[in-house]
MIVOZA-430529 format. One record per residue: residue number from 1; residue in one letter; x, y, z of N, C-alpha, C, O in turn. Coordinates in steps of 0.05 Angstrom, whole numbers, m for minus. Atoms other than C-alpha are relative to their C-alpha. Layout:
MIVOZA-430529
REC num residu n_east n_north   n_up ca_east ca_north  ca_up c_east c_north   c_up o_east o_north   o_up
REC NUM      A      X       Y      Z       X        Y      Z      X       Y      Z      X       Y      Z
...
This chain:
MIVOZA-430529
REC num residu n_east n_north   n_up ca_east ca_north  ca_up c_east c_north   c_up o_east o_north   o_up
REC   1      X    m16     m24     m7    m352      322   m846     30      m6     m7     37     m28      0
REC   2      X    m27       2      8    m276      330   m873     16      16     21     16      40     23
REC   3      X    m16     m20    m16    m229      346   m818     33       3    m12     50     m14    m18
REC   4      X    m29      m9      3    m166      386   m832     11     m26     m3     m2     m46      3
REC   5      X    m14      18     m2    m105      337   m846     12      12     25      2       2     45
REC   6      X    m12       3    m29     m64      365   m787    m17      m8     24    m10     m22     43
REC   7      X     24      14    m16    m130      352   m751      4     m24      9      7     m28     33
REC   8      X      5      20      4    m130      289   m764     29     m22     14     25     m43     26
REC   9      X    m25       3     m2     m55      274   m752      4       2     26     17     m13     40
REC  10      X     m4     m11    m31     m59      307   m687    m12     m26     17      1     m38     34
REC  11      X     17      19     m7    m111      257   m670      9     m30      5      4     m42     26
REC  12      X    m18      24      7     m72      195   m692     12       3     24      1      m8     43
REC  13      X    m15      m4    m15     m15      219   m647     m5       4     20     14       7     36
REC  14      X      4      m4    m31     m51      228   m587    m14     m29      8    m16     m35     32
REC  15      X     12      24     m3     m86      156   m597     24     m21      2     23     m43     12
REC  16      X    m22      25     m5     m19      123   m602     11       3     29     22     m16     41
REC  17      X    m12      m9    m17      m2      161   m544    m11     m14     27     m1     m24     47
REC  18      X     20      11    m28     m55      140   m497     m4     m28     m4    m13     m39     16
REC  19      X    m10      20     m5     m43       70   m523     22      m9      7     24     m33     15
REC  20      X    m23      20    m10      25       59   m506      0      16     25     23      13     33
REC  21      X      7       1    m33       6       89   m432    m22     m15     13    m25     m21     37
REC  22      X     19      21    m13     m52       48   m428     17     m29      8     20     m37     31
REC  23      X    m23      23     m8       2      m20   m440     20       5     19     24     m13     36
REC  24      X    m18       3    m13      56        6   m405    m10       5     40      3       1     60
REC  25      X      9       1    m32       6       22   m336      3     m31      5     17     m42     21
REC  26      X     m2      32     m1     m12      m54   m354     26     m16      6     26     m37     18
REC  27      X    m18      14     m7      52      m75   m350     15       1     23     29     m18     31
REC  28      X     m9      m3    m26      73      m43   m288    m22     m15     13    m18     m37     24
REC  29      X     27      27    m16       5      m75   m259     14     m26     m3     19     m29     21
REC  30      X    m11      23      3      36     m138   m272     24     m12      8     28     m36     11
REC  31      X    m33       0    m19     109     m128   m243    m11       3     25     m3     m12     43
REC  32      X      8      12    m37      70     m118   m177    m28     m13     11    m42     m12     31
REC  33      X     27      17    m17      15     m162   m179      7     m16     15     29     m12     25
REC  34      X    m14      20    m25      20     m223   m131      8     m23    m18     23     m41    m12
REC  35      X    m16      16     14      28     m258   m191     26      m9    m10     32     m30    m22
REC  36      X    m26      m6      9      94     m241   m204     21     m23     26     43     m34     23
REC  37      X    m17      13    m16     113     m278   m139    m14     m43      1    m13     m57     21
REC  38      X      8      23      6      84     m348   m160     18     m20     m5     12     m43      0
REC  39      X    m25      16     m1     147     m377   m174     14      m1     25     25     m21     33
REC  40      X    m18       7    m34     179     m356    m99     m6     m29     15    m27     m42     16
REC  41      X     m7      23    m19     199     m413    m56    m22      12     27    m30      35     31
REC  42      X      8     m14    m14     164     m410     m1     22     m13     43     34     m34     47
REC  43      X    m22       1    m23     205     m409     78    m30      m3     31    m49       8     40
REC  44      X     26      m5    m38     164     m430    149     30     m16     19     45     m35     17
REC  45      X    m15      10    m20     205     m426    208    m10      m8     23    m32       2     29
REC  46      X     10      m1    m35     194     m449    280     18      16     12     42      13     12
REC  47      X    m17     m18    m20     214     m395    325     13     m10     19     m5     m20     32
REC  48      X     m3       8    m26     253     m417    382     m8      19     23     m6      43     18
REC  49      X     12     m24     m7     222     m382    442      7      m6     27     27     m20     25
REC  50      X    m18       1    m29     243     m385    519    m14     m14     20    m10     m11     44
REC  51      X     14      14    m26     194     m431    552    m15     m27    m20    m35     m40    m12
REC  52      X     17      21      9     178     m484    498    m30      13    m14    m51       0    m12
REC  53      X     29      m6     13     118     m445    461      0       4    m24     22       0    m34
REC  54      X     10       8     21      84     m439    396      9      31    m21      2      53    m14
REC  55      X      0     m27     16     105     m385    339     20     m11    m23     42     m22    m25
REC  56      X     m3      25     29     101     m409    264      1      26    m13    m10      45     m4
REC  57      X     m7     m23     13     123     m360    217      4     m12    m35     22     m25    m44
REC  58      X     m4      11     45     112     m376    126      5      21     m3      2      38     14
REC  59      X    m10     m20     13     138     m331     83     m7      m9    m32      2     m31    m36
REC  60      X    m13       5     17     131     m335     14    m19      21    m25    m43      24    m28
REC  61      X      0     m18     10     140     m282    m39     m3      24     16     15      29     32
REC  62      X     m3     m21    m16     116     m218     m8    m23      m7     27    m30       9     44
REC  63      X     23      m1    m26      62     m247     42     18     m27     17     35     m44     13
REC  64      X    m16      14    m28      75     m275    112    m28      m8     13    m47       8     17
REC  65      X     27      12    m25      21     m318    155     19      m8     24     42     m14     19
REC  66      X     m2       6    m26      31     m332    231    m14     m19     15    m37     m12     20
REC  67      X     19      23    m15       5     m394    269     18       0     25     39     m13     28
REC  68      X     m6       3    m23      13     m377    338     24      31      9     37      44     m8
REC  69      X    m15     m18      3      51     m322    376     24       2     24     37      22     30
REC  70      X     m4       6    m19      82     m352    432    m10      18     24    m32      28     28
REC  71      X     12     m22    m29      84     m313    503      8      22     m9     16      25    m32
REC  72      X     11     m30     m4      79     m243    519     45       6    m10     54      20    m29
REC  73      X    m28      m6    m10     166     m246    537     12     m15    m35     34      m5    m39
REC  74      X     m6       6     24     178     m282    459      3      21    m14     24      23    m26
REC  75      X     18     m13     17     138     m223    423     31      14    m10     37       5    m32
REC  76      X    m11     m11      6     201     m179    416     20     m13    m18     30      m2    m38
REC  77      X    m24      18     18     250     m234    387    m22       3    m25    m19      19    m44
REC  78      X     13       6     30     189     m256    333     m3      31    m14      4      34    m38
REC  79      X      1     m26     14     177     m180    317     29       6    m12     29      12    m35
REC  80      X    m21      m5     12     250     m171    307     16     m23    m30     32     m21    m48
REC  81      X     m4      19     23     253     m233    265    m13       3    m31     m5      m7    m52
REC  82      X     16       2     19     198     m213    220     13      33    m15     16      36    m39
REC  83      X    m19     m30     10     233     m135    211     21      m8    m11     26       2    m33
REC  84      X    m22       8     16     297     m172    195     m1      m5    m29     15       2    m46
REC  85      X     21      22     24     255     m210    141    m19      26    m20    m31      19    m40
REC  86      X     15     m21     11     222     m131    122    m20      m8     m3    m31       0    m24
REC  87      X     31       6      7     160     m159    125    m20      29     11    m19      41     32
REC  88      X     26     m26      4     102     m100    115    m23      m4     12    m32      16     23
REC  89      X     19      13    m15      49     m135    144     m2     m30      6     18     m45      2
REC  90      X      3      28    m12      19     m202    171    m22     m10    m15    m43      m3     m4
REC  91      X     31       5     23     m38     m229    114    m15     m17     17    m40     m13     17
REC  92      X      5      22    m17     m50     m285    160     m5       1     29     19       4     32
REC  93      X    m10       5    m25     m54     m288    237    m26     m25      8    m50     m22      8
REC  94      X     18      26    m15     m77     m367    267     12       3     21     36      11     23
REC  95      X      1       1    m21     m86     m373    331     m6     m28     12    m26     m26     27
REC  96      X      6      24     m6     m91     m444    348    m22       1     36    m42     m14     40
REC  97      X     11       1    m31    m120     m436    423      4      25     22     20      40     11
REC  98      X     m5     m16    m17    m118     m388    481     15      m4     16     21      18     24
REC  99      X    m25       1     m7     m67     m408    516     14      24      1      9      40    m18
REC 100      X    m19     m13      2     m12     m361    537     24      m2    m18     35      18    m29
REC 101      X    m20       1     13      41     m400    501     m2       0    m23     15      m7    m40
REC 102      X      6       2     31       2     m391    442    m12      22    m17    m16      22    m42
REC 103      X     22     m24     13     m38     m319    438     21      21     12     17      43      2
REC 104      X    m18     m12    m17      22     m286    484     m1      20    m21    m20      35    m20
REC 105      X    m15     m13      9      50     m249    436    m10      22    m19      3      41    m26
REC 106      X     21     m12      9      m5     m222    402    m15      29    m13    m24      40    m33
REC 107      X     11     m45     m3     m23     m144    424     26       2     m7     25      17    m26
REC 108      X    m24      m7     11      53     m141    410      5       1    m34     14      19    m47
REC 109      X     m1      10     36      52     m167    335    m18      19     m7    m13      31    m28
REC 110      X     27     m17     13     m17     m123    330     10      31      1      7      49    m17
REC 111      X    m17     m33     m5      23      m57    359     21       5    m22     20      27    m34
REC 112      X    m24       5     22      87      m75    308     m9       4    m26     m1      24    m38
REC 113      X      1       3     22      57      m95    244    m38       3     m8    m57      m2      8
REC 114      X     33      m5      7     m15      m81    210    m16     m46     m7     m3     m67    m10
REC 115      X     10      24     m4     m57     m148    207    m18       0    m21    m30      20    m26
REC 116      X     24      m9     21    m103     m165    150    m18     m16     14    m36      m1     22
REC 117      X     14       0     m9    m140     m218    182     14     m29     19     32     m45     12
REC 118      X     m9      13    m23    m133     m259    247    m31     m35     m3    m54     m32    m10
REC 119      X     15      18      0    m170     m328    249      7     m20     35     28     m26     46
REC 120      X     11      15    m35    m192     m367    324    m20     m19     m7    m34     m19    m26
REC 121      X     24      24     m8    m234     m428    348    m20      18     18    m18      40     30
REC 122      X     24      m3    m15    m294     m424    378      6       0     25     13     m23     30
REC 123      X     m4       9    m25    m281     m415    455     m7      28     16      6      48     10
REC 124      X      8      m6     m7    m317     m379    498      3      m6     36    m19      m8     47
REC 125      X     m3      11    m25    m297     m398    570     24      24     14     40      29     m4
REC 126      X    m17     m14     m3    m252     m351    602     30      m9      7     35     m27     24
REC 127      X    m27      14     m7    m175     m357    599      8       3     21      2      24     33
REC 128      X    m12       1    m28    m136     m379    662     18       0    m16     14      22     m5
REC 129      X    m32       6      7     m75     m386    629     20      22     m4     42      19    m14
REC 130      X    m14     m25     13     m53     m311    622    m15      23    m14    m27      41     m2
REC 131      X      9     m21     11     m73     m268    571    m30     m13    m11    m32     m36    m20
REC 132      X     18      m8     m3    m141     m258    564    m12       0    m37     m8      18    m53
REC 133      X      8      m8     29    m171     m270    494    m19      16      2    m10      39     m4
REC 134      X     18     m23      6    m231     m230    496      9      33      4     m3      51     m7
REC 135      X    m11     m23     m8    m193     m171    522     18       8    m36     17      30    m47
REC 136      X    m14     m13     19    m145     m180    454    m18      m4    m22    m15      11    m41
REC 137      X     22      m5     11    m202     m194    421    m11      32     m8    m14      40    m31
REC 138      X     m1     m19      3    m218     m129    431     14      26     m5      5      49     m8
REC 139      X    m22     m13     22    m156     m100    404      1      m4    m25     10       9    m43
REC 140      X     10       5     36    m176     m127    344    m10       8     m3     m4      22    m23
REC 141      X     24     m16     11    m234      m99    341     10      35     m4      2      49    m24
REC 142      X      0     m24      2    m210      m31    353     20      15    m22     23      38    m30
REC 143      X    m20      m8     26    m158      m33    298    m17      m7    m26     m6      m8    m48
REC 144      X      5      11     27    m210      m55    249     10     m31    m12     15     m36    m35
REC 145      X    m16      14     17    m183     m118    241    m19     m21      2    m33     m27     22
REC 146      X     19      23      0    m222     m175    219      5     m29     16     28     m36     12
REC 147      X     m7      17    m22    m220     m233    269    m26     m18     m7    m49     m10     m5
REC 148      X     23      20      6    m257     m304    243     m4     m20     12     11     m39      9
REC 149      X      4      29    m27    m283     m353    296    m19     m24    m12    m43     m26    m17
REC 150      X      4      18     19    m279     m414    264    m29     m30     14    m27     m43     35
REC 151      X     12      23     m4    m337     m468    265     m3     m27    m16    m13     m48     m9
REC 152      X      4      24     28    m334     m512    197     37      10    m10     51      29     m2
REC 153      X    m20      m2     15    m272     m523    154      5      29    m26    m10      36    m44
REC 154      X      6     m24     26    m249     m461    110     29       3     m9     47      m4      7
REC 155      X    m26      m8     10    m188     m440     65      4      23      6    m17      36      8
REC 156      X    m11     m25     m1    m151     m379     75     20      m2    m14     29     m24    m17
REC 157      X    m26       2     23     m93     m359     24     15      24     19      9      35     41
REC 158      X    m13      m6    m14     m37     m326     36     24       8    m18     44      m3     m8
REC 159      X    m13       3     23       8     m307    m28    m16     m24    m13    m41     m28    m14
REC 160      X      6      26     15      12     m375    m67    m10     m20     15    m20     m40      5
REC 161      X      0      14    m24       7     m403     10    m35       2     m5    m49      21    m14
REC 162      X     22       8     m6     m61     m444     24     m1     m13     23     15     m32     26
REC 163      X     m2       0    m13     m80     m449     87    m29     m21     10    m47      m5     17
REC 164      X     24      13     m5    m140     m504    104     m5       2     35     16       0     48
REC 165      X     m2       3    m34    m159     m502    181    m25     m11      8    m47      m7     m2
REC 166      X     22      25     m7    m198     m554    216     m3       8     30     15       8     46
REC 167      X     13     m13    m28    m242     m525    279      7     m26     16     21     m43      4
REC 168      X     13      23    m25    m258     m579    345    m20      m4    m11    m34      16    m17
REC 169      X     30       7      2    m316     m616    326    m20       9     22    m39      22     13
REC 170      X     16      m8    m16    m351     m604    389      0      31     16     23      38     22
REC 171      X     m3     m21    m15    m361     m541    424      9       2     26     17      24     31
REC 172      X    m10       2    m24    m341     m559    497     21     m22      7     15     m45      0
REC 173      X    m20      13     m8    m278     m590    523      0      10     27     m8      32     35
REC 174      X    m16       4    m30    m251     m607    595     30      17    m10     37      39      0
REC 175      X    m29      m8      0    m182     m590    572     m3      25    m20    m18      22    m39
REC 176      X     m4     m18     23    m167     m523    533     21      m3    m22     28      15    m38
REC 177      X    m19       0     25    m119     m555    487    m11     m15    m17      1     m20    m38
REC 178      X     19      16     24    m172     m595    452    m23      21    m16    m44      17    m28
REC 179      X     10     m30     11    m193     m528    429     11       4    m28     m2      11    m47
REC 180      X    m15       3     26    m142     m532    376     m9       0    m25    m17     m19    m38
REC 181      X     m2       9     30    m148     m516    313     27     m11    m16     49       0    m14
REC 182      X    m18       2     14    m108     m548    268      4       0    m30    m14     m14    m40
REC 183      X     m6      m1     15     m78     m534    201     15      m6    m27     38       0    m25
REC 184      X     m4       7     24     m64     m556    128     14      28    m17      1      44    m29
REC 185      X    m17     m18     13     m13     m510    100      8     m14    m27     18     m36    m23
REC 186      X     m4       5     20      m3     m523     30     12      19    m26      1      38    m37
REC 187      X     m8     m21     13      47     m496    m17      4     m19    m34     23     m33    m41
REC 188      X     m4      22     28      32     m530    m92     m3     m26     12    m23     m28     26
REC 189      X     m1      27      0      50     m610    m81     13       1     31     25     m20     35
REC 190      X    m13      m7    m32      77     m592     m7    m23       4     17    m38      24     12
REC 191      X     16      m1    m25      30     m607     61     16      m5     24     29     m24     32
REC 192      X      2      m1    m31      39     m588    125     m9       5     27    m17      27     32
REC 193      X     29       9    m19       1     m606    185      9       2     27     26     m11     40
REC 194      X     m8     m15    m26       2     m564    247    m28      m1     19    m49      11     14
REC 195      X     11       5    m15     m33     m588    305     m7       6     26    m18      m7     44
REC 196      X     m2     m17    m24     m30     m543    354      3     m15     27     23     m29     30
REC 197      X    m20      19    m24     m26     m575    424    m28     m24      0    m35     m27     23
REC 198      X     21      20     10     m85     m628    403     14     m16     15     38     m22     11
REC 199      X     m2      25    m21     m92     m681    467     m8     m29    m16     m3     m38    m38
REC 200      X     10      23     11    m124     m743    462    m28       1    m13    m32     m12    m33
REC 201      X     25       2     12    m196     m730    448     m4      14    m32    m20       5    m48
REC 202      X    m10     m21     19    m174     m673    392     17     m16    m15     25      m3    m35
REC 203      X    m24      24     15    m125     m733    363    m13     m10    m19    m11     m14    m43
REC 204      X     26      23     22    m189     m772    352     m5      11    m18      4       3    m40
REC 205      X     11     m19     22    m218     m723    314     18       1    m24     10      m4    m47
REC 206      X    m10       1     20    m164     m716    275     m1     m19    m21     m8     m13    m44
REC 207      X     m5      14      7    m149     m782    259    m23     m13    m26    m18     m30    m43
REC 208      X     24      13     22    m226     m788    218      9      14    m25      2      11    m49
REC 209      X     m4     m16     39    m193     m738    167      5      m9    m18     16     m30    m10
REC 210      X    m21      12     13    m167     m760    107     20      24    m14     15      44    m27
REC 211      X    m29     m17      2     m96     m728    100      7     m12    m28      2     m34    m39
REC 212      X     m6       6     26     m64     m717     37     33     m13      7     37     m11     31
REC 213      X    m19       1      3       7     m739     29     18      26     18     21      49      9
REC 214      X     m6     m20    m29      41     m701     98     40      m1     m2     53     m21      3
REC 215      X    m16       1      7     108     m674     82     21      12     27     45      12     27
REC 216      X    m11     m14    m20     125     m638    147    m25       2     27    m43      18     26
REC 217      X     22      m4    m22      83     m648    216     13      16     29     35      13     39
REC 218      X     m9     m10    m28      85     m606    281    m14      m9     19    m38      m7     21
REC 219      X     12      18    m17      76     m647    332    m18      17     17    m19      42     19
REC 220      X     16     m17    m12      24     m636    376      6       0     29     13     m21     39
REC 221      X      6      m1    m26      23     m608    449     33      m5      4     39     m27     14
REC 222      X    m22      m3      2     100     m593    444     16     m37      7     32     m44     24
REC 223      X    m16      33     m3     117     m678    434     m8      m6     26     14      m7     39
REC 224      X     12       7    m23      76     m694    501    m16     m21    m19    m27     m15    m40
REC 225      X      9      20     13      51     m762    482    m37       2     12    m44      15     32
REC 226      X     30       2     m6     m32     m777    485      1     m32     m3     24     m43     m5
REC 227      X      2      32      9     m51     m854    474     m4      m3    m33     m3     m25    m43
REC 228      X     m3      m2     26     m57     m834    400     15       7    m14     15       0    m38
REC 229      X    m26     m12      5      m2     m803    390     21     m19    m18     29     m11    m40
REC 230      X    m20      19     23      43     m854    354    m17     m17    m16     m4     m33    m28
REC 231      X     20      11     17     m22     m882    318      4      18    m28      6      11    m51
REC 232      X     13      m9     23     m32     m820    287     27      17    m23     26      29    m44
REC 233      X    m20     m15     17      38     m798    268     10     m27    m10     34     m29     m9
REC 234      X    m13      31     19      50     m875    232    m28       2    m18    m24      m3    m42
REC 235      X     14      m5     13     m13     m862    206     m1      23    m22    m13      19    m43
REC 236      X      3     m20     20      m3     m791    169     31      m5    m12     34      m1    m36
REC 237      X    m30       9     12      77     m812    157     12      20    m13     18      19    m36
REC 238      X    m18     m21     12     110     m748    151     32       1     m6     49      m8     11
REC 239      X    m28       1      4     179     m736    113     16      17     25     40      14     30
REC 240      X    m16     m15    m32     192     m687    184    m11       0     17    m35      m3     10
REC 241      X      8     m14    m18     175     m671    246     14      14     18     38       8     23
REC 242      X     m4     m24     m5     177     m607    282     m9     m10     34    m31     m21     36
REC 243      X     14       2    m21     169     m615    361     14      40     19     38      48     19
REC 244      X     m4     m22      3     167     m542    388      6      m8     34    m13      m6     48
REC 245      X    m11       7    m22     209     m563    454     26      m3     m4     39       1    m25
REC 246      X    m30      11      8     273     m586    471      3     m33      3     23     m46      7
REC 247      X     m3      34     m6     248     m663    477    m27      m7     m6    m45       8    m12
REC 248      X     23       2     17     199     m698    458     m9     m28     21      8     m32     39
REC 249      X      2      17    m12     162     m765    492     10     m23    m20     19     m23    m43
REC 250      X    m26      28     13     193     m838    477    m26      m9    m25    m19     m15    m48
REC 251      X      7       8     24     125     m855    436      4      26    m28     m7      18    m49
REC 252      X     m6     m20     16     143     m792    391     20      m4    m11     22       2    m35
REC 253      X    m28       7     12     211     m816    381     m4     m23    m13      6     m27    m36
REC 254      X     m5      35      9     199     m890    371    m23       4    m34    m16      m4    m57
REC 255      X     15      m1     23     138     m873    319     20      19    m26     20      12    m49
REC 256      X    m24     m17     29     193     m819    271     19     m29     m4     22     m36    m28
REC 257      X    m13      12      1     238     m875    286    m10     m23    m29     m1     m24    m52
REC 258      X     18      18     18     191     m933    251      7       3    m28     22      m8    m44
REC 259      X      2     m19     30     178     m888    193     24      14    m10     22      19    m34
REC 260      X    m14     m13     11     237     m853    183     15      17      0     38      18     m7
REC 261      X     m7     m22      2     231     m787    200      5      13     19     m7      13     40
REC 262      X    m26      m8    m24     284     m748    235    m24      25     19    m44      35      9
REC 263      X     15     m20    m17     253     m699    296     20      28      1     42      25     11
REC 264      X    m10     m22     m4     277     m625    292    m17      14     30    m40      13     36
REC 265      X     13     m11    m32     266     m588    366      6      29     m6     26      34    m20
REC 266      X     m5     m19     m2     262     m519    371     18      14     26     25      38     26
REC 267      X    m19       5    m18     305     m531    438     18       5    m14     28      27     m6
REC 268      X    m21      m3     12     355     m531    393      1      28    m16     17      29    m35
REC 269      X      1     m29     27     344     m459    354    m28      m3     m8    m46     m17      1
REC 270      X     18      m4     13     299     m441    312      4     m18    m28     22     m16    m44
REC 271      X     m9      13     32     286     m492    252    m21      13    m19    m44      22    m15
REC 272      X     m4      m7     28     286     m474    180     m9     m17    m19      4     m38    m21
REC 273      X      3      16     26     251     m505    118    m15      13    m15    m36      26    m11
REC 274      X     11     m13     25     246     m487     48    m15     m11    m21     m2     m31    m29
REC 275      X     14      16     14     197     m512      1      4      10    m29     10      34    m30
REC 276      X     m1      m6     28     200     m509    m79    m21      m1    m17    m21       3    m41
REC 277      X     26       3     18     122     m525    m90      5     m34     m4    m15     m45    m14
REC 278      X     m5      30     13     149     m603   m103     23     m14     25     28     m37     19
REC 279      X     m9      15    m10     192     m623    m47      9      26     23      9      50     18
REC 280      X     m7     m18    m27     217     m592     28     17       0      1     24     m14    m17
REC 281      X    m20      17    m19     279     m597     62     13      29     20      7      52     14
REC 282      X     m5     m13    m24     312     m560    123     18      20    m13     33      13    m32
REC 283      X    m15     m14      3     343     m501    117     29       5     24     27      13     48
REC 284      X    m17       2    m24     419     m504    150      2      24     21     m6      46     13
REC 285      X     m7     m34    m28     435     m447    219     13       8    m25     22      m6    m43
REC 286      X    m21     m28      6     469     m382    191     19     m11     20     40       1     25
């Protein structure tokens, strides 16, 4: 069949047309994939909070994870910290334990900001300490929000942020702080190793891991010493530590001492460190 030449022309001109909007959708896809933020630095602060409790805040590029939320009376400072910061949502939310000074803040962060998905230990016992996990448990649920109760080791991402988290080996503890999960944050050639308030039996456990090269540790159980406690922080030999108090015990001091590495308190403010994928270091107060 011979079609017309303007036919034909017409044809041409509408094929170039719908190729350079097919590339140029492509290229906007690509200005906001998450790839685009692969190069960002990435930022984790410790909140300072009004009673010594737990609220971990990464940043990097456009996603934000949470480990921990302190208490109920924190929730408004970290919400206002994370609005300062325009953060859109929360990709992340760890929960190290039930605890108050650690789930507090919680239904507040869940009311504030949308949640993609929330991760917990296994614990089943009911809280004395305050707030009530099964109760926010069930605020989760009613927002749709996925909530993963951890029994084996699993990754979670997070932007470029990798997030490894290591359950309790056993299912029953005397103490609820050997409930702990703790976590392997990893940004490129950068680990850091957040231990939520991990006693002595929860130490042990740790101590069978093998840790990669530990560039930043949060001490565990706000620098309250265990009998393992300066074993296992000469043993992982971090370039920092983070004790989320305003003091720390003398084997906490004497083991950074050994090794090296200086203790930042959240007594003091809220501390600051920025990572580049290849090396950490503190970010100074505003």
């Amino acid at each position: 069949m011979n079609w017309p030449k303007d036919a034909v022309l017409h044809m041409i001109r509408w094929s170039l047309f719908l190729a350079a909007l097919i590339a140029g959708c492509w290229i906007l896809i690509g200005q906001i994939s998450p790839s685009a933020y692969r190069d960002e630095p990435m930022e984790v602060h410790f909140i300072k909070t009004q009673n010594d409790a737990d609220a971990i805040v990464f940043f990097q590029g456009g996603a934000c994870a949470v480990i921990d939320t302190g208490e109920s009376v924190d929730a408004a400072a970290i919400i206002d910290f994370l609005e300062q910061r325009q953060v859109a949502r929360i990709d992340l939310l760890i929960l190290t334990h039930p605890d108050a000074d650690h789930i507090g803040g919680a239904g507040q962060l869940l009311d504030a900001f949308p949640i993609v998905q929330v991760v917990e230990p296994h614990y089943t016992k009911a809280s004395q300490k305050g707030d009530n996990l099964e109760l926010l448990n069930q605020r989760f649920r009613k927002k749709d929000v996925p909530v993963v109760i951890l029994t084996r080791s699993r990754l979670f991402r997070a932007g470029e942020m990798k997030f490894v988290v290591y359950p309790p080996l056993e299912k029953h503890y005397n103490k609820d702080n050997n409930y702990s999960l703790a976590t392997l944050a990893i940004h490129r050639s950068v680990n850091l190793l957040l231990a939520g308030d991990a006693e002595e039996k929860r130490l042990l456990e740790l101590m069978k891991t093998h840790w990669p090269q530990i560039s930043l540790y949060k001490a565990a159980h706000h620098g309250r010493a265990s009998k393992s406690t300066g074993d296992f922080i000469r043993m992982i030999s971090p370039d920092y530590l983070v004790v989320t108090s305003a003091g720390s015990d003398s084997v906490v001091r004497e083991a950074c001492e050994e090794i090296g590495a200086p203790i930042y308190y959240t007594g003091d403010g809220t501390q600051s460190f920025q990572s580049d994928g290849q090396t950490i270091l503190p970010i100074a107060p505003a």
